[in-house]
MARGU-352131 format. One record per residue: z, y, x of N, C-alpha, C, CB in turn. Coordinates in steps of 0.02 Angstrom, whole numbers, padded with zeros to 5 digits, always signed. Glycine has a CB too. Layout:
BEGIN
ZYXZYXZYXZYX/...
# end
This chain:
BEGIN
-00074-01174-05173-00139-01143-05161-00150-01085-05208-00196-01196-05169/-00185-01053-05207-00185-00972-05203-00265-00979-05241-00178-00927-05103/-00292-00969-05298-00360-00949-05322-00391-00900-05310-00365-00944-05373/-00452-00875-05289-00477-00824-05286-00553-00803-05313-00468-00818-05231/-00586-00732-05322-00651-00753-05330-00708-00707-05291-00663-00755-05405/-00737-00724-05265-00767-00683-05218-00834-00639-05251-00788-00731-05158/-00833-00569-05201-00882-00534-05256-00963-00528-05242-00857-00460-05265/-00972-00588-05189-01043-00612-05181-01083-00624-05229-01048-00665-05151/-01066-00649-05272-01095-00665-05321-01125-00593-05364-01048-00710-05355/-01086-00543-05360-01119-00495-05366-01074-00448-05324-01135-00481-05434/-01111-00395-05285-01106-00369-05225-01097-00291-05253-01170-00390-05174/-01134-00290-05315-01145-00223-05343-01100-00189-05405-01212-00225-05364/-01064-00249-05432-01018-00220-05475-00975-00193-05453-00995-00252-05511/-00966-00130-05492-00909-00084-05472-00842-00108-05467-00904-00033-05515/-00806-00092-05398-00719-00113-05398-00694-00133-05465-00668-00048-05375/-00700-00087-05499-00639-00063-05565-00665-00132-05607-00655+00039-05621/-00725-00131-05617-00760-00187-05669-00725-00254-05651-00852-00196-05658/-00756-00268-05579-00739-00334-05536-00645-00357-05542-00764-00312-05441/-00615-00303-05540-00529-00326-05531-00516-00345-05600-00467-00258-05506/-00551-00305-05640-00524-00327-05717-00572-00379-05725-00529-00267-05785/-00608-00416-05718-00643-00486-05724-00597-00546-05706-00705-00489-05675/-00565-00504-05610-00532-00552-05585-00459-00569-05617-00531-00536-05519/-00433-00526-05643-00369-00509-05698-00386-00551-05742-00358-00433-05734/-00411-00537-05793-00434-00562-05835-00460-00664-05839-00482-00509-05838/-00479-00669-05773-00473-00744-05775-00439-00787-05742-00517-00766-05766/-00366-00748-05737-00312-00765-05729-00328-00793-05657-00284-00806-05783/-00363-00766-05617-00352-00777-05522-00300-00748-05508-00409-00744-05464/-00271-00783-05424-00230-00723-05414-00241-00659-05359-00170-00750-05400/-00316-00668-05341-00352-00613-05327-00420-00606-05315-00330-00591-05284/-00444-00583-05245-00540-00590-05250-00533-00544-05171-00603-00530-05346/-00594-00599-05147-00617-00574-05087-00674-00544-05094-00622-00618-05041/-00666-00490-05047-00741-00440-05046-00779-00466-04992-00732-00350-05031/-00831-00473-05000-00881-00498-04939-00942-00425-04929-00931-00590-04971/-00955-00463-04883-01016-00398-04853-01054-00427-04794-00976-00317-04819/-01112-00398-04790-01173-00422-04734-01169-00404-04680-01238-00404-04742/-01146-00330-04651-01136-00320-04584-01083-00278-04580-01192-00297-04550/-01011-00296-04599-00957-00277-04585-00935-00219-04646-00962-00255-04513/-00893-00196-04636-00898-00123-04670-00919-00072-04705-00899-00102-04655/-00969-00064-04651-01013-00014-04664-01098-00039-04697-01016+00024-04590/-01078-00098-04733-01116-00129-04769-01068-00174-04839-01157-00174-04715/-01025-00120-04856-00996-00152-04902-01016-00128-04955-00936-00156-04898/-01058-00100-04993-01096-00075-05049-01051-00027-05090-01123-00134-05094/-01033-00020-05158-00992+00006-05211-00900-00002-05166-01008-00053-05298/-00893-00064-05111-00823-00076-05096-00805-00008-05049-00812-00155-05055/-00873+00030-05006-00839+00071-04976-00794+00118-04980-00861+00087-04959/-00802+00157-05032-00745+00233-05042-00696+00185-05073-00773+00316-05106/-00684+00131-05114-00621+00096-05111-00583+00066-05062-00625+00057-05141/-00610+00057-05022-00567+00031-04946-00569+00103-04909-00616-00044-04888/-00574+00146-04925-00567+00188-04882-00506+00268-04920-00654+00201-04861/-00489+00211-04989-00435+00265-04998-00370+00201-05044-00476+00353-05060/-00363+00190-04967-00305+00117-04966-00253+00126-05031-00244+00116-04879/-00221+00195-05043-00172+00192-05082-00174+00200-05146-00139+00224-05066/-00229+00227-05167-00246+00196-05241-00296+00141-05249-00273+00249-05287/-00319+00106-05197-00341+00043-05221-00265-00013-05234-00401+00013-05158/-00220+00005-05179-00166-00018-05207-00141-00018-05260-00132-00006-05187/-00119+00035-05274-00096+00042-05336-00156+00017-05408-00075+00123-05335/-00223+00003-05400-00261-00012-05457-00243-00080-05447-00339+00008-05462/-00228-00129-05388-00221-00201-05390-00124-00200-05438-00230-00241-05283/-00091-00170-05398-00033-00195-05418-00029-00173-05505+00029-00162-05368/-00073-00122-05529-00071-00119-05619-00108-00168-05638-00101-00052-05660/-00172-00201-05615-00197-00255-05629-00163-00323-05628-00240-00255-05595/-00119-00350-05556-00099-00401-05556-00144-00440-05496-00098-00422-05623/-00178-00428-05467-00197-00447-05428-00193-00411-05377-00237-00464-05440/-00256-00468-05302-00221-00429-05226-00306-00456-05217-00128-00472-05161/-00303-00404-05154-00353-00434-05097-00342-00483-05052-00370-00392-05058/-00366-00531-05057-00324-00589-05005-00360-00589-04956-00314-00668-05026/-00438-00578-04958-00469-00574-04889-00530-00530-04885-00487-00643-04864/-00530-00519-04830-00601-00436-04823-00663-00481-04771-00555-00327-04750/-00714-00501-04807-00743-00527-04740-00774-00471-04698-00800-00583-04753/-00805-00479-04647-00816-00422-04593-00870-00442-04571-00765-00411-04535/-00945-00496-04619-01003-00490-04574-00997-00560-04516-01000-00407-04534/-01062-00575-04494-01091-00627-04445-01050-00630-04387-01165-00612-04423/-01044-00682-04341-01058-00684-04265-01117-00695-04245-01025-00729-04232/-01135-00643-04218-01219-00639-04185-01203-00660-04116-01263-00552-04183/-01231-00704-04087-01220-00749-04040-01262-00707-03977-01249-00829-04064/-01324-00659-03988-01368-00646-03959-01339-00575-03909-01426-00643-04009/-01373-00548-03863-01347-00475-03818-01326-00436-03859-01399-00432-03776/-01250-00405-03849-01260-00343-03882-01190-00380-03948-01366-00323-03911/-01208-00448-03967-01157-00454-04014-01088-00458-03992-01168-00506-04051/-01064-00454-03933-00977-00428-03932-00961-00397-03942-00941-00420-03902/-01008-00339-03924-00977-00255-03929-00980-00262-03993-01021-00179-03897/-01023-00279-04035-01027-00268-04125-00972-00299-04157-01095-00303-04165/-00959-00355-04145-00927-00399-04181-00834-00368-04162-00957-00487-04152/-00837-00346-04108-00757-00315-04092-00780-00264-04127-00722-00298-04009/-00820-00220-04154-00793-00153-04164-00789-00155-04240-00839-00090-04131/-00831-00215-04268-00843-00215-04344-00765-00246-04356-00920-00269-04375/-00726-00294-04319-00674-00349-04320-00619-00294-04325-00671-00407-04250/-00620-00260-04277-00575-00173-04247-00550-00145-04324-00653-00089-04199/-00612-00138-04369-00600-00096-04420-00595-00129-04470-00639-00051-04429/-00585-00193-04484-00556-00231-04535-00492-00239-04530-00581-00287-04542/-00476-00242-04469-00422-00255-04470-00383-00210-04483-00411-00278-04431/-00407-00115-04464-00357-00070-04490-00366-00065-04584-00371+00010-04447/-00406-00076-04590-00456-00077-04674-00394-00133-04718-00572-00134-04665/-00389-00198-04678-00357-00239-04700-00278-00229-04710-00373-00285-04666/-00240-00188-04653-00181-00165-04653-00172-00116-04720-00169-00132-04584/-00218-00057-04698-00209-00019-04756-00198-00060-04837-00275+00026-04754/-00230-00092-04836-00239-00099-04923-00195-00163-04934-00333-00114-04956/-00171-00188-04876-00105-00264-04896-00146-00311-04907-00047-00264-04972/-00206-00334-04854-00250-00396-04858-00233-00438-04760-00357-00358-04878/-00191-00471-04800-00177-00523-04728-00244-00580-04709-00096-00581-04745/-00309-00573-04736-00364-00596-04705-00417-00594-04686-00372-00616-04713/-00443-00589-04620-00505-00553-04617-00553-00608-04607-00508-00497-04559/-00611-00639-04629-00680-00670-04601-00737-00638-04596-00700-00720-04635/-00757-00686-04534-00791-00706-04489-00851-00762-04504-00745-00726-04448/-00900-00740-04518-00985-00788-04520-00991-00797-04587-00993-00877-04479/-01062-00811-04581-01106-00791-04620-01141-00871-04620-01148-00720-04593/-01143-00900-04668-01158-00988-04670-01240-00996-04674-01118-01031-04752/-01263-00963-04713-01321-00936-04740-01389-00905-04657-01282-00859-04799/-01367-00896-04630-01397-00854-04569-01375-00933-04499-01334-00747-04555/-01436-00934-04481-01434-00974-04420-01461-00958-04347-01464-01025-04436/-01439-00991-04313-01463-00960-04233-01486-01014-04188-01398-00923-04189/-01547-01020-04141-01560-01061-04119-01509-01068-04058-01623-01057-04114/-01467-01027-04038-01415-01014-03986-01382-01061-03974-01372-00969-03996/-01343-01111-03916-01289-01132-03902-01227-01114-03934-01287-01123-03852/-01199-01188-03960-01127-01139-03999-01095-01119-03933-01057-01192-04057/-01098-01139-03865-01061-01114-03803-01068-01044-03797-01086-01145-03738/-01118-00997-03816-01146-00934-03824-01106-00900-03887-01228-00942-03835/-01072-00936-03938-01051-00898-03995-00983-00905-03966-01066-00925-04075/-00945-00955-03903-00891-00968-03900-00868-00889-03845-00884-01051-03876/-00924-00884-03814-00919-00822-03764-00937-00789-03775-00933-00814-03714/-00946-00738-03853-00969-00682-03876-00881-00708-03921-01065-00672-03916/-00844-00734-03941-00795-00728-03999-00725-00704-03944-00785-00817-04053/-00732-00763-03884-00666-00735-03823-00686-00656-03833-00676-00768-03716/-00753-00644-03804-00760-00584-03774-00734-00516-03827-00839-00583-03751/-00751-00538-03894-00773-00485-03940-00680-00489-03970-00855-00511-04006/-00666-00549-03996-00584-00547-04027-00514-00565-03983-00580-00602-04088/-00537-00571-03912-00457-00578-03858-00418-00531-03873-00461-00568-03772/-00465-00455-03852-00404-00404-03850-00394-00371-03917-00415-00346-03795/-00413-00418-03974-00383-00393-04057-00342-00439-04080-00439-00383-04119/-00312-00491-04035-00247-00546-04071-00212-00504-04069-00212-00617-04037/-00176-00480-04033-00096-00433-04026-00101-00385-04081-00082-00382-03946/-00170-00348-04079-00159-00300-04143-00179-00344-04214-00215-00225-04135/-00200-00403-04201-00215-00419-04284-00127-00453-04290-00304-00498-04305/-00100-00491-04256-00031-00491-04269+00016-00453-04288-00011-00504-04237/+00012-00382-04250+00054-00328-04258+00040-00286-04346+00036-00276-04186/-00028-00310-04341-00060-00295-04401-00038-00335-04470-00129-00305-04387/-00022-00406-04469+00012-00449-04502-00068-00482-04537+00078-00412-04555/-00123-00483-04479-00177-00506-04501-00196-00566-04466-00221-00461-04501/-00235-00617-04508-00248-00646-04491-00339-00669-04462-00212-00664-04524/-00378-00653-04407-00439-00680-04408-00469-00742-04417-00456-00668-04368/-00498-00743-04454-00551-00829-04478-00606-00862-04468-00570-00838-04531/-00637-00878-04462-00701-00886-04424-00736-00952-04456-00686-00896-04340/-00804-00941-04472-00845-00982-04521-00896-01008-04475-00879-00940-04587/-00941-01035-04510-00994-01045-04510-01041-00996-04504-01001-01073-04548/-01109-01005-04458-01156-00961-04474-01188-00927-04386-01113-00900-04533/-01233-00922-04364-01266-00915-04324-01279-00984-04285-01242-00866-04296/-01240-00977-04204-01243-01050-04173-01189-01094-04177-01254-01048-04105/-01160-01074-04241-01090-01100-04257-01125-01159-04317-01024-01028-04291/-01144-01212-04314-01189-01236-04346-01144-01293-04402-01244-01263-04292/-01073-01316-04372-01041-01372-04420-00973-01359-04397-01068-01458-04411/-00934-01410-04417-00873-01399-04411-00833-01405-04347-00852-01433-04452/-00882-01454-04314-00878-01476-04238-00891-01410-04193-00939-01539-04219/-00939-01373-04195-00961-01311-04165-00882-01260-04197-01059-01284-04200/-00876-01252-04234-00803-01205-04278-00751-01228-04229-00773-01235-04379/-00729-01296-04232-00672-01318-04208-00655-01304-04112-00678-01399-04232/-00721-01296-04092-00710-01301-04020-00727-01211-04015-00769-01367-03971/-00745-01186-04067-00733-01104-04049-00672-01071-04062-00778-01061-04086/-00623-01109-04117-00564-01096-04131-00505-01112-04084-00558-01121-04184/-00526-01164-04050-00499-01201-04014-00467-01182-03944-00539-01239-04012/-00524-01116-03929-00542-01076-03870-00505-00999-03865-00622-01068-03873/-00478-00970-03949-00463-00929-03934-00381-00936-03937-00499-00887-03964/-00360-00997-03968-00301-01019-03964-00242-00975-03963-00303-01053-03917/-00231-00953-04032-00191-00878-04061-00178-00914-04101-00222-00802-04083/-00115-00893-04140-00076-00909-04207-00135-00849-04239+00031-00889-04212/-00156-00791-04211-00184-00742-04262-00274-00777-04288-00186-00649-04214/-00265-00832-04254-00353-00840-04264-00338-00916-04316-00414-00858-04162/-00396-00920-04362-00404-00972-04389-00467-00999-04431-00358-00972-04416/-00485-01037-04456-00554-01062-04489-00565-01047-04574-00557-01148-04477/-00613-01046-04578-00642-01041-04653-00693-01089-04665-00674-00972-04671/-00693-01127-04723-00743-01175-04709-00781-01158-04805-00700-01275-04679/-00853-01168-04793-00892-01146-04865-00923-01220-04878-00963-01074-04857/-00902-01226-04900-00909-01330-04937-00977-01335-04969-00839-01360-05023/-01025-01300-05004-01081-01299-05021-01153-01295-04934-01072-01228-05079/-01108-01250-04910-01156-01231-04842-01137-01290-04787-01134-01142-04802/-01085-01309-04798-01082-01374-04748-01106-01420-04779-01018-01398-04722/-01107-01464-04847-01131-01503-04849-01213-01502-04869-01091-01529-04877/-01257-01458-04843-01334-01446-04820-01333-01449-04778-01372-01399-04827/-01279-01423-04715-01304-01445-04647-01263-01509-04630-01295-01386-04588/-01261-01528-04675-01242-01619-04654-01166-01622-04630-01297-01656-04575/-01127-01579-04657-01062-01586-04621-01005-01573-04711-01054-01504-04538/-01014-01644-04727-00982-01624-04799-00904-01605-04791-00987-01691-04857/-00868-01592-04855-00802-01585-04836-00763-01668-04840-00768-01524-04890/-00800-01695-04820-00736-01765-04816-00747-01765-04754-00744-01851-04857/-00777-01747-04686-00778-01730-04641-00755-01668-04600-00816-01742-04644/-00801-01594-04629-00744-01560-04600-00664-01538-04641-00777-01499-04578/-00664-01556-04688-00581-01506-04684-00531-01545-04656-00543-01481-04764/-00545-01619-04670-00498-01658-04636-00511-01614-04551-00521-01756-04644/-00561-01625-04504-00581-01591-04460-00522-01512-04436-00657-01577-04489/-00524-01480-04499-00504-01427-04483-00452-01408-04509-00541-01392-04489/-00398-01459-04536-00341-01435-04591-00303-01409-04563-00306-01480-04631/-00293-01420-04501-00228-01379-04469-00227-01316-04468-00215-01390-04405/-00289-01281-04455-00289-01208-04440-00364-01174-04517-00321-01198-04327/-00326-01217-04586-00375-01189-04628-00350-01131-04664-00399-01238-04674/-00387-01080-04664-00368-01022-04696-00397-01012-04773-00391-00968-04650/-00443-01068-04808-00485-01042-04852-00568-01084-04860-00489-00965-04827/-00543-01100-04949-00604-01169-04921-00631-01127-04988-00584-01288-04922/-00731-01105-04970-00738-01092-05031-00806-01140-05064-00745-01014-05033/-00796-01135-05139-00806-01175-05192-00850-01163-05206-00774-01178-05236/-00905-01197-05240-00961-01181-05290-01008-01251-05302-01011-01114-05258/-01026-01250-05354-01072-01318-05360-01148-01312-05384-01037-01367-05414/-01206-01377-05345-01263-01366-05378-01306-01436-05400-01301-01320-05334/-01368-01445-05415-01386-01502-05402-01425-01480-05363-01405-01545-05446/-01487-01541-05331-01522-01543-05302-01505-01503-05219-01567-01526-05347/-01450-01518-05206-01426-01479-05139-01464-01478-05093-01371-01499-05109/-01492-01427-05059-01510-01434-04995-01589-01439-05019-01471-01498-04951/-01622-01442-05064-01682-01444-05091-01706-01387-05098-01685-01472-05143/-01774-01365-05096-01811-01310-05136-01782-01314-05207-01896-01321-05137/-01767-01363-05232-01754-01345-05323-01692-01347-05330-01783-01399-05384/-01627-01348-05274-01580-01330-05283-01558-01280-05342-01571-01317-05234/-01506-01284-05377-01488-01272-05429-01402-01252-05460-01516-01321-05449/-01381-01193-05442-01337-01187-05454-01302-01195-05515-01335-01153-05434/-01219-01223-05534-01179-01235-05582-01113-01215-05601-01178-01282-05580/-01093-01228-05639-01005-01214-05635-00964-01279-05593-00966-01210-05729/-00924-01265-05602-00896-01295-05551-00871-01379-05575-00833-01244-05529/-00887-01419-05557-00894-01480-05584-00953-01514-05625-00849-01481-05616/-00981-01467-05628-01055-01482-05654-01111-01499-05631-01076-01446-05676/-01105-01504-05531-01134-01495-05497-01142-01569-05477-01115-01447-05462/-01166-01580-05427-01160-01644-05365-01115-01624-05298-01246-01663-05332/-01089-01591-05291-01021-01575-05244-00957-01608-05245-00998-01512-05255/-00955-01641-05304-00895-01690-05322-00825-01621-05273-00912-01805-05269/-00827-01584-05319-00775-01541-05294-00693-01573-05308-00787-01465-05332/-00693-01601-05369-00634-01636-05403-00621-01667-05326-00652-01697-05480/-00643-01701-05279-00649-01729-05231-00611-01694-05177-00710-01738-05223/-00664-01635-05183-00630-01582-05117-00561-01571-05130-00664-01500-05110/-00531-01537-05196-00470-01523-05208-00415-01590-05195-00472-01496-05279/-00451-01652-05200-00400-01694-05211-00379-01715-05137-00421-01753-05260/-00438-01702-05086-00440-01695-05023-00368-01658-04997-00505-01657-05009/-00414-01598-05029-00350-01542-04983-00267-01522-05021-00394-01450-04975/-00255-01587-05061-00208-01579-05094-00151-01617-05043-00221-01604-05167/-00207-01702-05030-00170-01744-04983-00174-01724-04910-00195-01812-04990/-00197-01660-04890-00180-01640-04836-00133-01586-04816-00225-01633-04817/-00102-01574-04875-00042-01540-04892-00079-01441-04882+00035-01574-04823/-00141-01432-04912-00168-01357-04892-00124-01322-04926-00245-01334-04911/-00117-01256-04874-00101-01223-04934-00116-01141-04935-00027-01237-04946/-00169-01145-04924-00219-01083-04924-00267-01071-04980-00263-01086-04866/-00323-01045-04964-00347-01009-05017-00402-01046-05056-00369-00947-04993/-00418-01056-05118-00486-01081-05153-00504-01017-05174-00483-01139-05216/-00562-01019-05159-00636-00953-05177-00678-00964-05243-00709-00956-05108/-00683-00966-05299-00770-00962-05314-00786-00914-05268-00799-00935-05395/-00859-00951-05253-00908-00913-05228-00967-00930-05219-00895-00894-05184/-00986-00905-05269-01078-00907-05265-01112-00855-05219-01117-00889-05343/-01177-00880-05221-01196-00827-05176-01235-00773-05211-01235-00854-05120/-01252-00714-05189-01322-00659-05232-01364-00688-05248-01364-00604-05196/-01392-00746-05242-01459-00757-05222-01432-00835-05285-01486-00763-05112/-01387-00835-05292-01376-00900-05351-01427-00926-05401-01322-00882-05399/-01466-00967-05404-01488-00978-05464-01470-01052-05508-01557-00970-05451/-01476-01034-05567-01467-01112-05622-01450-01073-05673-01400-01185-05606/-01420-01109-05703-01395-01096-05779-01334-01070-05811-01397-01148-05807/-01319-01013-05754-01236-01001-05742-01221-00961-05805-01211-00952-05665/-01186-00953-05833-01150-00911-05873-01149-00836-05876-01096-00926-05865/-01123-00794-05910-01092-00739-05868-01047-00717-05835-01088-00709-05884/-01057-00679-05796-00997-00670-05745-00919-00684-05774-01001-00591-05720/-00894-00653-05845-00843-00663-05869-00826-00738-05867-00843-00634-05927/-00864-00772-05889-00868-00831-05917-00891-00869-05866-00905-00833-05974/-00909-00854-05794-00911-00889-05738-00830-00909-05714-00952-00846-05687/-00818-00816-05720-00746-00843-05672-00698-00862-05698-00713-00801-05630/-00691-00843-05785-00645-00898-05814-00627-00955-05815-00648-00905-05849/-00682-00996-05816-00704-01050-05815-00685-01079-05738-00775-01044-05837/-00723-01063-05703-00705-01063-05626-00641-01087-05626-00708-00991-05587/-00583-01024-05638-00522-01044-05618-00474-01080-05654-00496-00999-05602/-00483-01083-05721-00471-01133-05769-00480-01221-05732-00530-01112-05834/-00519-01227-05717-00570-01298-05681-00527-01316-05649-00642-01291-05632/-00518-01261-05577-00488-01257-05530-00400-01299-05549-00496-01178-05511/-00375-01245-05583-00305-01249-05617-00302-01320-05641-00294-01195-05679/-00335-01355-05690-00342-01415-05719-00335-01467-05650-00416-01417-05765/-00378-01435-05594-00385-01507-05556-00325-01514-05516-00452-01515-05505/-00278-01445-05508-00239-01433-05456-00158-01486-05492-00235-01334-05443/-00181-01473-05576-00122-01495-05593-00111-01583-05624-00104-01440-05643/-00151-01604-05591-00182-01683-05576-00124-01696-05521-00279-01691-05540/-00107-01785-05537-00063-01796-05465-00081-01817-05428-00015-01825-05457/-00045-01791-05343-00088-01812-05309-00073-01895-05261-00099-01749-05270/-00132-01902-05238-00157-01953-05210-00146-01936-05131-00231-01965-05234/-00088-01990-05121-00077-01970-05035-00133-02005-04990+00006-02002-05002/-00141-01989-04929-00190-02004-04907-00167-02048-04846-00229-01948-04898/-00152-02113-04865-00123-02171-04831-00166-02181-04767-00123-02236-04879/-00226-02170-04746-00276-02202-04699-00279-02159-04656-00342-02221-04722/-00229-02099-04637-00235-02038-04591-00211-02064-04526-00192-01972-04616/-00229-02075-04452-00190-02103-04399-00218-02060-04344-00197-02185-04388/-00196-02001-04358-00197-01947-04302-00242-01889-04322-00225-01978-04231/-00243-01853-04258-00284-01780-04262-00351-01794-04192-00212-01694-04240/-00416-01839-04209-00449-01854-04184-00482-01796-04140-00475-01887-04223/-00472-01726-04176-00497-01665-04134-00427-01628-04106-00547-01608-04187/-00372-01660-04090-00334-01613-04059-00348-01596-03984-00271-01634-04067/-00310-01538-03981-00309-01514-03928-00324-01566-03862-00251-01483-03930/-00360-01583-03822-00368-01600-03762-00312-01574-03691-00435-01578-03757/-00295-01519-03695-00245-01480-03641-00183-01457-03685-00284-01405-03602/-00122-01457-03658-00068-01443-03694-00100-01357-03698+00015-01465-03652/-00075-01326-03760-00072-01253-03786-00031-01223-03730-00035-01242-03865/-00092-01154-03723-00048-01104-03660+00022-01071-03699-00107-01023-03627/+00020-01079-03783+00067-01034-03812+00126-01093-03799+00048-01003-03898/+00113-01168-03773+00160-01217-03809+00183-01225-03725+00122-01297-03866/+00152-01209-03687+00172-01241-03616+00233-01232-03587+00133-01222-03567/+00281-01256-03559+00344-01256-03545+00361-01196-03479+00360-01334-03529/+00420-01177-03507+00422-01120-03435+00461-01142-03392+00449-01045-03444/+00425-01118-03334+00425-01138-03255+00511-01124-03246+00364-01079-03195/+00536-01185-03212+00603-01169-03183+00619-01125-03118+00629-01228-03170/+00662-01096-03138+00661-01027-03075+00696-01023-03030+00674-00964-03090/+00722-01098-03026+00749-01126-02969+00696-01137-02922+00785-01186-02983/
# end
């Protein structure tokens, strides 16, 4: 597994500041997030938009971009065309700069919509961008967030676009408020997990909710990791707080040190196989069109 730290937590620190934070606390990189794609990426824009010396500032640093998120699925009129054209330009954004991951939703933002409505705005909006996110060597991810409400709603939208290029992201703080903790979904979603991200608080899901470092919380994260250790993951861990964080956090230096230090400590714990596993309760229903056998031409 792969550490990372995401720059939600603050949205406004400059590139240069943020990589040497992420350097510095020994991650082995940091995802940029943003509110409506791109062209809502704050201080990240003129850095994604001059690919070859942001390269070159990661490879003198030591770190990488592992993933670019790209903004909501808006479930409502009007969100296919958006969501392909915002998806369109991550993915060339993502090529350029050597980031094999792009996400998808926004956990935080809800929709009174049918997840059947987010399932026919995601065909519509990402069908004809598998071939190029492949050719691209990218991968699309897809979260939580509008009428995409738990892991059950995720799994049957992922399910639908049925690409090696498509896969899930799951935010372990935002699922377990909407009642879908991670001892439920990642098992749920391990097959096609791209990226589970981290953060801890008390009082979850409360007005006096209260953000922490990581183990300090009521998330029993030690939990999550030990989870996705016995499910053999081997994708990405995030800090990630959100802008809007509050408690008694540290400073940023001393967040993400700490953070990945935690992380590191729990990863290098042994693990606990997970003896009570007897199948894939959400698999596929219809054999895979990619898996289906070819017709004899006799």
């Amino acid at each position: 597994m792969q550490i990372a730290i995401s720059n939600r937590v603050c949205p406004d620190c400059p590139p240069a500041n943020f990589v040497r934070l992420c350097a510095d606390s020994k991650a082995d990189g940091f995802v940029v997030y943003t509110t409506h794609g791109l062209q809502d990426v704050g201080p990240w824009g003129a850095w994604i938009r001059q690919p070859a010396d942001a390269r070159a500032a990661l490879e003198q640093a030591g770190v990488r971009l592992l993933a670019l998120h790209a903004g909501g699925i808006d479930a409502t009129s009007g969100g296919a065309a958006a969501l392909h054209t915002r998806t369109a330009a991550a993915i060339d954004a993502a090529k350029a700069v050597g980031c094999g991951l792009i996400l998808l939703g926004q956990s935080e933002h809800h929709s009174n919509a049918p997840h059947a409505r987010a399932t026919a705005v995601v065909l519509e909006a990402l069908t004809p961008l598998l071939e190029r996110a492949l050719d691209a060597g990218v991968r699309i991810s897809l979260g939580l967030g509008g009428s995409i409400r738990n892991s059950g709603d995720l799994w049957n939208v992922h399910d639908a676009l049925n690409s090696p290029a498509a896969g899930v992201w799951s935010d372990t703080l935002a699922g377990t408020i909407a009642l879908d903790p991670p001892t439920i979904a990642l098992k749920r979603l391990a097959r096609n997990l791209d990226l589970v991200a981290l953060s801890d608080a008390t009082s979850i899901g409360q007005s006096g909710m209260r953000h922490t470092t990581l183990g300090a919380g009521e998330m029993n994260q030690s939990l999550t990791i030990e989870l996705l250790r016995g499910l053999n993951y081997k994708g990405l861990l995030v800090v990630d707080y959100p802008t809007t964080a509050s408690g008694d956090l540290p400073d940023l230096a001393q967040l993400f040190g700490q953070s990945v230090a935690w992380i590191r400590g729990e990863l290098a714990k042994a693990v606990v196989p997970l003896t009570a596993y007897k199948g894939d309760k959400y698999a596929p229903k219809y054999p895979s069109r990619a898996a289906a056998p070819a017709k004899n031409p006799a």
